[in-house]
C-alpha positions as CSV (number, residue, x, y, z in Angstrom):
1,X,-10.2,24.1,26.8
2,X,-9.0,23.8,23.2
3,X,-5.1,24.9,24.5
4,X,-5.7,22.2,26.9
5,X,-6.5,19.6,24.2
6,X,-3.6,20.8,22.0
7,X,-1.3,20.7,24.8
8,X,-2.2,16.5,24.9
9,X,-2.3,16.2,21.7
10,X,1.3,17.9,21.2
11,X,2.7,15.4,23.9
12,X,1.1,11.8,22.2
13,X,4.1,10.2,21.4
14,X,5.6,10.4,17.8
15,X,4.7,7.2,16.3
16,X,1.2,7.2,17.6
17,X,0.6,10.8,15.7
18,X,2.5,9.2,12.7
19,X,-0.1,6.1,13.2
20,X,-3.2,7.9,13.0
21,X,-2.8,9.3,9.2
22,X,-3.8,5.6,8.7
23,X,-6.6,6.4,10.1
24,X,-7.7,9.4,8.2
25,X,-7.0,7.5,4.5
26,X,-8.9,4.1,5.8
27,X,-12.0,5.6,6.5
28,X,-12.0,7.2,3.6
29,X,-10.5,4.6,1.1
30,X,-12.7,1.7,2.6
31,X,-15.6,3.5,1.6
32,X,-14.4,4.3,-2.2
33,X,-13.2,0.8,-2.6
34,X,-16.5,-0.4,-1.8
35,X,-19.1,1.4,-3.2
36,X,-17.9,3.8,-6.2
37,X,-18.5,1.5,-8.8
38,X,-22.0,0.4,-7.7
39,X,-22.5,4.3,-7.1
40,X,-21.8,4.7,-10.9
41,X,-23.6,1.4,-12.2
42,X,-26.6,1.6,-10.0
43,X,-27.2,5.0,-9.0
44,X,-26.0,7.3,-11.8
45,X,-26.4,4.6,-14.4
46,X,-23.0,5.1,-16.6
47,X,-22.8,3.6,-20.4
48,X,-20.8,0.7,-20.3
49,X,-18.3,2.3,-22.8
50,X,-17.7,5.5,-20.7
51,X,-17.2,2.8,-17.9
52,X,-14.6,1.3,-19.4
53,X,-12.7,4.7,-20.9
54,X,-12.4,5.8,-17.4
55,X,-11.1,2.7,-16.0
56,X,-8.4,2.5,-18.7
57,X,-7.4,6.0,-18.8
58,X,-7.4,5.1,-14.7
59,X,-5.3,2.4,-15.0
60,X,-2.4,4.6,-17.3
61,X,-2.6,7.5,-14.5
62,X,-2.8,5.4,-11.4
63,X,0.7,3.7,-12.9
64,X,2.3,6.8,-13.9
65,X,1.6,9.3,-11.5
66,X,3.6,7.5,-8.1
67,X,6.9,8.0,-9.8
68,X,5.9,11.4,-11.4
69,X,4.9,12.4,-8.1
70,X,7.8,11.2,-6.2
71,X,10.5,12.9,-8.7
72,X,8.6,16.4,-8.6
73,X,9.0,15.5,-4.4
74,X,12.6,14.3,-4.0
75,X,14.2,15.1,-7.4
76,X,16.6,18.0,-5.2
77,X,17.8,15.0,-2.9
78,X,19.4,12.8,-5.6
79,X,22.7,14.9,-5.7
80,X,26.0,13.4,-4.8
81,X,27.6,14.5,-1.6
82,X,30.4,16.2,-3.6
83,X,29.5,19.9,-2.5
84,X,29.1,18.8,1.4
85,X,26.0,20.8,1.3
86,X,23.1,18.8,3.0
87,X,19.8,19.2,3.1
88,X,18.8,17.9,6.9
89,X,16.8,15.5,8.1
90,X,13.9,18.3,9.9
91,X,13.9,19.8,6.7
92,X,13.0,16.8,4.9
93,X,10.2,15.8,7.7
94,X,9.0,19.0,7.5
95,X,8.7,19.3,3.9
96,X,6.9,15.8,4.0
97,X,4.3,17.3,6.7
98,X,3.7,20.4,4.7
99,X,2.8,18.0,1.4
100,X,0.4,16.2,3.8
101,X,-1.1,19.5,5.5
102,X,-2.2,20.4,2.0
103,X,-3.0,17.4,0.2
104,X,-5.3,15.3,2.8
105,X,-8.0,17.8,2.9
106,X,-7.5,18.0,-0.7
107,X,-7.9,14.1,-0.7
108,X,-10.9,14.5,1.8
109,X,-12.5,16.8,-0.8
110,X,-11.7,14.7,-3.9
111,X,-13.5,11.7,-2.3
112,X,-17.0,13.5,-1.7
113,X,-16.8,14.5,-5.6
114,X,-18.2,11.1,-6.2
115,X,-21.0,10.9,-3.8
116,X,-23.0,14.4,-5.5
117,X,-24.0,13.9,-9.4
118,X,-22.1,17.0,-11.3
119,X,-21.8,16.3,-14.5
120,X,-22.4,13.7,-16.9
121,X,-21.5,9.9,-15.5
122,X,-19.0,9.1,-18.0
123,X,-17.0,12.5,-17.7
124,X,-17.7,12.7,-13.8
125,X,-16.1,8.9,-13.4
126,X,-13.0,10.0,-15.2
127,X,-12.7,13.0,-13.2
128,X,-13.4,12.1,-10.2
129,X,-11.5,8.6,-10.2
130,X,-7.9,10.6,-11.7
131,X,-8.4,13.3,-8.7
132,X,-8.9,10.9,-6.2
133,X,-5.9,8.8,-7.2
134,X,-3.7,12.1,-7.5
135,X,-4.9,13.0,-4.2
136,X,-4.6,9.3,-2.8
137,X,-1.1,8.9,-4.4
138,X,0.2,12.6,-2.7
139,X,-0.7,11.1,0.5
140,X,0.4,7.8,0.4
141,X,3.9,8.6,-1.1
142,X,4.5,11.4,2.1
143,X,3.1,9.0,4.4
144,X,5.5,6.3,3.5
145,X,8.5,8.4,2.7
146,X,7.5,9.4,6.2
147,X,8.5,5.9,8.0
148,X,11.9,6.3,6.4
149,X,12.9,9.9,7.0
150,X,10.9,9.5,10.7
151,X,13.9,6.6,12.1
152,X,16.5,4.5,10.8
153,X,16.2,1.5,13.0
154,X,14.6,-1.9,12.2
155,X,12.8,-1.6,16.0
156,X,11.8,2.1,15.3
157,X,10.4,1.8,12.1
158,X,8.4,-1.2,13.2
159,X,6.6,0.6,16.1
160,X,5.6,3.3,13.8
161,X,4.1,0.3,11.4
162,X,2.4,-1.3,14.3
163,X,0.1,2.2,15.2
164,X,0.0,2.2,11.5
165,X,-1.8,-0.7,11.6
166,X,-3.5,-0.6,14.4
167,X,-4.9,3.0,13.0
168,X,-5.9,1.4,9.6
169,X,-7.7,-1.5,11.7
170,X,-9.4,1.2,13.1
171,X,-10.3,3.1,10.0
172,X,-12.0,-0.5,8.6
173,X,-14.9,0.0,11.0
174,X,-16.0,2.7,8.5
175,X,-17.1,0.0,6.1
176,X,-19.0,-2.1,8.3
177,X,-21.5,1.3,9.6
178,X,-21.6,2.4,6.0
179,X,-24.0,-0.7,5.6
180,X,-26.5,0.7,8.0
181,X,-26.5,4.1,5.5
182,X,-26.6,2.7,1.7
183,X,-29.0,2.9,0.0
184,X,-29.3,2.7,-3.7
185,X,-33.2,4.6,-3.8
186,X,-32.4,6.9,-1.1
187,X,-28.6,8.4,-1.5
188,X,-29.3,11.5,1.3
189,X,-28.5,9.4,3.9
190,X,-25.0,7.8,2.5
191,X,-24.1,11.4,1.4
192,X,-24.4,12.8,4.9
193,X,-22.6,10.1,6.2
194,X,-19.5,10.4,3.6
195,X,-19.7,14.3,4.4
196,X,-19.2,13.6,8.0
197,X,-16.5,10.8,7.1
198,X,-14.8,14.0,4.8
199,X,-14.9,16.4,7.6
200,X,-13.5,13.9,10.2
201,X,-10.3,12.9,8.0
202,X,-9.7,16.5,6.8
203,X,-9.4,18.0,10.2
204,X,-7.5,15.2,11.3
205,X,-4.8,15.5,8.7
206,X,-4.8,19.3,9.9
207,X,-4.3,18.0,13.4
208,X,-1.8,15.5,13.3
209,X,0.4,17.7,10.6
210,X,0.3,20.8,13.2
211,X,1.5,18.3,15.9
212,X,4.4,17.2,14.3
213,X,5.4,19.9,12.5
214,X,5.4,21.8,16.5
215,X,7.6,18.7,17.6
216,X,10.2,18.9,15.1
217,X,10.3,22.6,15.3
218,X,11.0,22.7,18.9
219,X,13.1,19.6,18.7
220,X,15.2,21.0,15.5
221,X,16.1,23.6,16.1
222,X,19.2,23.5,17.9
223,X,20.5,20.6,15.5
224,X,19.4,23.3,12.5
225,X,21.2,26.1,14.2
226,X,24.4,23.9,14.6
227,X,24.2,22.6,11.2
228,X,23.5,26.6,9.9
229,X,27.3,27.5,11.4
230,X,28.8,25.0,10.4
231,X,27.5,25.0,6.6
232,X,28.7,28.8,6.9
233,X,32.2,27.2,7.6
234,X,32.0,24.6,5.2
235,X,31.3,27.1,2.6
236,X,34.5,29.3,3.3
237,X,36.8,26.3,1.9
238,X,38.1,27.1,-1.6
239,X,38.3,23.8,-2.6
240,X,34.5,23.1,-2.8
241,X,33.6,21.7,-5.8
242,X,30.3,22.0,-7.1
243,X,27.3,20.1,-6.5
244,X,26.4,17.7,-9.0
245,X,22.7,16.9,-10.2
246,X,21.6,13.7,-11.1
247,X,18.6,13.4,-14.2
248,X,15.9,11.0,-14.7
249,X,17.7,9.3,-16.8
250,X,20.7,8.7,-14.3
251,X,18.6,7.7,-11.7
252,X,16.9,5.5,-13.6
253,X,20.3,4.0,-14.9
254,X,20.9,3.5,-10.9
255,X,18.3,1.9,-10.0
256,X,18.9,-0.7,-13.0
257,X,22.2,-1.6,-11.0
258,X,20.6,-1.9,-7.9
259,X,20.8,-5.7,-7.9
260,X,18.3,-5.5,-4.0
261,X,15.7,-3.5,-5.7
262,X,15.2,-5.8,-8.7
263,X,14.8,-8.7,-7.0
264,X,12.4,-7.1,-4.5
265,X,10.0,-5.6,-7.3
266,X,9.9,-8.7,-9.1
267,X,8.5,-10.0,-6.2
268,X,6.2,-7.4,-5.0
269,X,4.9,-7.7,-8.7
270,X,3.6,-11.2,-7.9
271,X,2.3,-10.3,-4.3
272,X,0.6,-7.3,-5.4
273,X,-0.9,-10.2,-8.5
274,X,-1.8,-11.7,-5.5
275,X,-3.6,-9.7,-3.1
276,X,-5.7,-7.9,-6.0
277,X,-6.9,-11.2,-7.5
278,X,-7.9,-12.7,-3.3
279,X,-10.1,-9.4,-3.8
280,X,-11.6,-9.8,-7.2
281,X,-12.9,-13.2,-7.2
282,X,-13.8,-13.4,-3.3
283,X,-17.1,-12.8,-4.1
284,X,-17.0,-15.6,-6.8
285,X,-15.3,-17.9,-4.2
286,X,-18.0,-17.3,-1.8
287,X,-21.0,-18.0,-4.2
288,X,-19.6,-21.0,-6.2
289,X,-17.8,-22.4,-3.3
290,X,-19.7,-21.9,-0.1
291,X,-23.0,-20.1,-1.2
292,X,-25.3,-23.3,-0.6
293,X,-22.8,-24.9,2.5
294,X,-22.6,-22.4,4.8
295,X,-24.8,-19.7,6.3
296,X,-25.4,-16.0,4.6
297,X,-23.6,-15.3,8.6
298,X,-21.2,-16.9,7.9
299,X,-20.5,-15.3,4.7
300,X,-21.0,-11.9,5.7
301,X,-18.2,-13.2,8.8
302,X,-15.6,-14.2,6.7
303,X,-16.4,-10.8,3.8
304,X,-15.6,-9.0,7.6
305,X,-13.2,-11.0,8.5
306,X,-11.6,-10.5,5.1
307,X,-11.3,-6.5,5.8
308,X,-10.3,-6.0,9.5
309,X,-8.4,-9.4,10.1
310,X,-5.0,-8.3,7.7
311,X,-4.3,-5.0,10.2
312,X,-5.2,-6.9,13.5
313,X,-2.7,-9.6,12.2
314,X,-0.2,-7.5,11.0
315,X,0.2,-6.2,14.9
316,X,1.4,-9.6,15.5
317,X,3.5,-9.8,12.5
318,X,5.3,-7.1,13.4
319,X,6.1,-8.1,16.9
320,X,7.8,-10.9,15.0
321,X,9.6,-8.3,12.8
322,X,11.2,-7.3,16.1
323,X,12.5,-10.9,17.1
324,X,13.4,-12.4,14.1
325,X,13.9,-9.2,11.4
326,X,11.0,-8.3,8.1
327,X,13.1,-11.0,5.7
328,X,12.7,-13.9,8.3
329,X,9.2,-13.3,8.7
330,X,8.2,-12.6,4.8
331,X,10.0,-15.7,3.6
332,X,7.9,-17.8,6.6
333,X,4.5,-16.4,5.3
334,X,5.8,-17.7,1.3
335,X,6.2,-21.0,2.6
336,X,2.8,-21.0,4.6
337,X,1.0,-19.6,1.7
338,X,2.5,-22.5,-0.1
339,X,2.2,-25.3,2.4
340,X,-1.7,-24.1,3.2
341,X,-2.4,-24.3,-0.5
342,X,-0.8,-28.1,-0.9
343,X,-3.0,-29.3,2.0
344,X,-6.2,-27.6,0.3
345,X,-5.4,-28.8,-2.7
346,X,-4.8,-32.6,-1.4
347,X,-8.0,-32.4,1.3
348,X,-10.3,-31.0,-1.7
349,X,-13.2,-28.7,-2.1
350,X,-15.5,-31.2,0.5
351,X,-13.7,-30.0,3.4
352,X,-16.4,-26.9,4.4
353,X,-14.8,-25.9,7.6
354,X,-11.3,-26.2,5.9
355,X,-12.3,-24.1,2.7
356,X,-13.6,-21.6,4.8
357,X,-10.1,-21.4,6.6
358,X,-8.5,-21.4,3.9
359,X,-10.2,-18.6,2.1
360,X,-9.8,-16.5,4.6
361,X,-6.2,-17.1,5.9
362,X,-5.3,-16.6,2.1
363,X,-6.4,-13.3,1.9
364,X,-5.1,-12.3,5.6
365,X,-2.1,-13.4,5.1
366,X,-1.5,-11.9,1.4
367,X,-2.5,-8.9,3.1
368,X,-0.1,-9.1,5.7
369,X,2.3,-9.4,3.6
370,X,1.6,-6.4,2.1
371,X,1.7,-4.3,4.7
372,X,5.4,-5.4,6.1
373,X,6.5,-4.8,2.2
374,X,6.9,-1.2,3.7
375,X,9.4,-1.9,6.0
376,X,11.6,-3.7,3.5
377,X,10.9,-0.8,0.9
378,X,12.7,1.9,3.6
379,X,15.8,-0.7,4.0
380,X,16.1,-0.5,-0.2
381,X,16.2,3.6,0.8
382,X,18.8,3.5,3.2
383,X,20.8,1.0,0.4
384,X,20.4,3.4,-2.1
385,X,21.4,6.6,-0.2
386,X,24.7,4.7,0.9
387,X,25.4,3.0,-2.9
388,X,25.1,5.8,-4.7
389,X,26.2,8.9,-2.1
390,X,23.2,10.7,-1.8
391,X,23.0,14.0,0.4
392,X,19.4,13.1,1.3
393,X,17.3,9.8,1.1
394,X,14.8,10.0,-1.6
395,X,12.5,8.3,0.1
396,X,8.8,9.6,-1.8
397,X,10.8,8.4,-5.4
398,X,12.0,4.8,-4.0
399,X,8.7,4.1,-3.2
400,X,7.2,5.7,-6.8
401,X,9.2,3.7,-8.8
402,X,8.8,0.8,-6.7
403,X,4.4,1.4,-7.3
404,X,5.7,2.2,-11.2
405,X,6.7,-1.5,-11.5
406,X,4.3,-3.5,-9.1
407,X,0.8,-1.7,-9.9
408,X,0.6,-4.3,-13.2
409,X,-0.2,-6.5,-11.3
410,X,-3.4,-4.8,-10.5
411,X,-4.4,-5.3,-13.9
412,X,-3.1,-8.7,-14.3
413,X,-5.4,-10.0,-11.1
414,X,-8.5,-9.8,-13.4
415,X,-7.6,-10.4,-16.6
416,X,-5.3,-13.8,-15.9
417,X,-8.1,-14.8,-13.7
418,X,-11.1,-14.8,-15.7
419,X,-9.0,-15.9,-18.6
420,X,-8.1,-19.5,-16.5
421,X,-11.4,-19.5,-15.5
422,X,-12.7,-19.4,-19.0
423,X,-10.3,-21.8,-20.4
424,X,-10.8,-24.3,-17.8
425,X,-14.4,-23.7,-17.7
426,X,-16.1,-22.1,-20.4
427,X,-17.4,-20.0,-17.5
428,X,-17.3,-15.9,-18.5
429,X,-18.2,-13.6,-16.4
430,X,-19.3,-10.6,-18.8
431,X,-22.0,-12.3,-20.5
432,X,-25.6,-12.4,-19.1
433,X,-26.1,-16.4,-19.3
434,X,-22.0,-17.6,-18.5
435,X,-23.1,-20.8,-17.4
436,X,-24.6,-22.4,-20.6
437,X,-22.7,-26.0,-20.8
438,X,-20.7,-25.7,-17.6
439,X,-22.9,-26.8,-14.4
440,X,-22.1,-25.6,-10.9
441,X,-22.4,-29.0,-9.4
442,X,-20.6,-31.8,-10.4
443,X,-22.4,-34.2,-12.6
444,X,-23.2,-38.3,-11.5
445,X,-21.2,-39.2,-14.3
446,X,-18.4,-41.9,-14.1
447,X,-16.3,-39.8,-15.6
448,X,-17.2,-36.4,-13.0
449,X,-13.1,-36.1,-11.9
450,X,-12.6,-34.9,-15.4
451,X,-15.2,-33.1,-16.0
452,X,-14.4,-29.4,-15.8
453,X,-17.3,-27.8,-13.5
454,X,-17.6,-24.5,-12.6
455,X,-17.1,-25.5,-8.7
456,X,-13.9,-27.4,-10.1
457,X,-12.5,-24.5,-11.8
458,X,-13.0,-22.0,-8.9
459,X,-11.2,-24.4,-6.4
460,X,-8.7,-25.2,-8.9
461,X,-7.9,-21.3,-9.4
462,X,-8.1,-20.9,-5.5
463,X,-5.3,-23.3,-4.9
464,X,-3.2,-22.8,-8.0
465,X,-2.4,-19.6,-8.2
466,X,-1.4,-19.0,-4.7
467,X,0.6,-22.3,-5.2
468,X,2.3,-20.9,-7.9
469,X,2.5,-17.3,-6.7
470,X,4.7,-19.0,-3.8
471,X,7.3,-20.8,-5.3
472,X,8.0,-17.5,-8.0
473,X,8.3,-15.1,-4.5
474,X,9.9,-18.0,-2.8
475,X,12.9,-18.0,-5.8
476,X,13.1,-14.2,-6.0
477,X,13.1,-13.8,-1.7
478,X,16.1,-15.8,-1.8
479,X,18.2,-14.2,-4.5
480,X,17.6,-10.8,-1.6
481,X,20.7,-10.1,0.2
482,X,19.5,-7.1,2.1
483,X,19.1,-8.8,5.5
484,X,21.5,-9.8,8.1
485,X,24.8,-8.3,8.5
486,X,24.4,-6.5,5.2
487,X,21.1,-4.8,7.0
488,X,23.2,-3.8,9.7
489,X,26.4,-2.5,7.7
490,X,23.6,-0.6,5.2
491,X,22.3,1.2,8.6
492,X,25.0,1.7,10.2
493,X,27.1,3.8,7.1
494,X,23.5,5.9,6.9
495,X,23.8,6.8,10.2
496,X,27.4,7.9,10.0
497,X,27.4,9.8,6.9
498,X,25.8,12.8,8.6
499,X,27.9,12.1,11.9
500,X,31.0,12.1,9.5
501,X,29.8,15.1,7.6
502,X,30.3,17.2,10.6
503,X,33.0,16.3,11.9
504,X,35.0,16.9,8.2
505,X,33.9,20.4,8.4
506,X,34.6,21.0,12.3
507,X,38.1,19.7,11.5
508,X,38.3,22.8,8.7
């Protein structure tokens, strides 16, 4: 029975394996996001000072580690091709699936640290929350590296993205049956369920690791015995030079020429801004916004909508990827973001039904955009291999630096937020009585268009900074070049360095 099952499972279909270690971080990542700081607040009761020690020394290690991570991973691939000696593309894949085969259990494990008091709350936050991420970080770099080592192709990288998303749609249902186990005076319950949650993603990293490590092993290894022989003939020429290793330092001095990159970070910055400040102040939207105009349905709908609505939409996004290519379909979803927020702006906050929409669509769509970011991030992999010669795409690194630059903007959701909220407003959020002066609906006064209002000052920041957020990514979009005919002269050298590789030595 169980050779039977592995039999299926070893002939499910590449991308749909690939898909499903979506799956396995969702369900687990959901759950975190949701609940570990009311765990820590409510539950274990942690000092407000140890609270904000571990988020701060979380913020430094959450930033540094993608890029430390992603050097210790592909800091062997950076090499010229002066030597002729390559590193293949099964080896790569493998490597990749080994780092996942050990680190998602290890990332399963991590997560049920928080869930089981073990320590003191202040040391147990900071310990828990820098495994966690370390853990996280080791999966999602060899996951993503994973969709540029996997295929080359704009059409094949985007069917691996859709069962990506599909798979993370999936996972999302996790939050919605964690409601029926939380409890903040009873904790048994939520800690069985996070057990079984652990168990579920560990075994399925196992699974889907074995699978395709058994495909590319049985699929390899006449390409790796080929490429054996003819490395042994390569090696017999005198004239060899010596392969050249490239530092930090010189890698970081390439990246700083890498005119595609730069653009594309600066604005990933803004979306990443972006999609961390739709999550922070949803609540706040909800409650000054809708809280008294709509039904507590219909704001539990749109908090749903808000989680499993991004993957379901990506699914169609991509299918547009396929038609019209990632840079068509990006820049279309900047100029909706900004035409959506002129109408809202224009129809103002009385327009229920239209507030609703627009909340909503705001976040799915930022969201979206996220998640095609991906595909453009394993084009800026294939430009760097061919600019700067590489023998082997380092893909884990790319995406490292790419998280070294963008996570800010994490950071800068909250703070930029509360501090427009506060200058408009007077409103602030950390103190017990925020309201004091500022009302939450507008006065009779004469003068009540003027009058900053707390109701004001949330619609005003909806609109605004999605507004502005568009016109910045809008300007930097346009100034990237990596689309088009440069796409498809940037794919096509990648695919013939190898192809021209071998046929250099079988001429020797």
């Amino acid at each position: 029975m169980a050779s039977q099952m592995l039999a299926c499972l070893s002939s499910l279909p590449i991308a749909v394996v690939y898909g499903s270690l979506s799956l396995f971080i969702s369900i687990l990542h959901n759950v975190f996001l949701l609940y570990y700081v009311d765990t820590f607040v409510s539950v274990y009761k942690i000092d407000k000072l140890s609270f904000w020690i571990g988020e701060t020394v979380f913020l430094i290690w959450n930033s540094l580690n993608d890029p430390l991570f992603g050097w210790l991973s592909d800091r062997n691939f950076l090499s010229t091709q002066q030597s002729g000696i390559e590193i293949s593309s099964p080896e790569v894949v493998l490597k990749r699936l080994k780092a996942l085969n050990h680190n998602g259990p290890l990332f399963a494990l991590s997560f049920l640290a928080f869930w089981i008091a073990w320590a003191h709350p202040g040391l147990q936050f900071l310990i828990c929350l820098c495994l966690y991420d370390s853990f996280l970080t080791m999966v999602d770099l060899n996951q993503n590296a994973l969709l540029a080592d996997l295929a080359v192709s704009a059409k094949d990288r985007t069917g691996l993205n859709f069962y990506s998303s599909l798979f993370s749609a999936i996972g999302s249902l996790s939050v919605f049956m964690s409601y029926a186990v939380w409890n903040k005076e009873d904790f048994f319950s939520f800690r069985i369920f996070c057990v079984a949650l652990a168990l579920g993603s560990a075994v399925g990293f196992v699974v889907a690791t074995w699978v395709l490590r058994q495909r590319f092993q049985s699929e390899g290894k006449m390409k790796w015995d080929e490429r054996a022989a003819l490395k042994e003939l390569y090696i017999d020429k005198p004239s060899v030079q010596q392969e050249k290793r490239i530092t930090l330092a010189e890698y970081l001095k390439q990246l700083s020429r890498h005119r595609n990159f730069l653009w594309f970070v600066s604005m990933n910055l803004i979306q990443v801004f972006h999609c961390h400040f739709n999550s922070n102040f949803f609540p706040l939207f909800l409650e000054h916004l809708l809280s008294d105009r709509i039904s507590l349905s219909m704001g539990s709908f749109l908090l749903g909508v808000s989680y499993v609505a991004p993957h379901l939409n990506n699914l169609y996004f991509l299918s547009l990827c396929q038609r019209w290519g990632v840079y068509a379909v990006v820049r279309g979803l900047f100029f909706l973001k900004l035409l959506l927020g002129v109408i809202m702006l224009l129809a103002g906050p009385d327009w229920i039904y239209l507030l609703c929409f627009f909340i909503a669509s705001n976040r799915v769509f930022t969201e979206g955009t996220c998640k095609l970011l991906n595909l453009v991030v394993t084009d800026l992999v294939d430009e760097d291999l061919v600019l700067n010669q590489r023998q082997q795409a380092a893909s884990a690194l790319l995406f490292g630096m790419v998280a070294l630059v963008t996570k800010p903007g994490q950071t800068f959701a909250p703070l930029i937020g509360t501090w427009l909220l506060c200058a408009y407003t007077g409103y602030d959020i950390f103190q017990r009585d925020p309201l004091n002066k500022v009302s939450a609906q507008p006065k009779l006064a004469s003068n009540v268009a003027w009058e900053p209002t707390l109701r004001q000052g949330c619609f005003y920041l909806l609109v605004f900074i999605p507004i502005t957020c568009a016109l910045l990514q809008i300007f930097s979009w346009s100034q990237f070049n990596l689309h088009g005919r440069r796409l498809q002269t940037v794919k096509s050298q990648r695919q013939n360095l190898t192809e021209n590789w071998s046929q250099e030595i079988k001429t020797i």
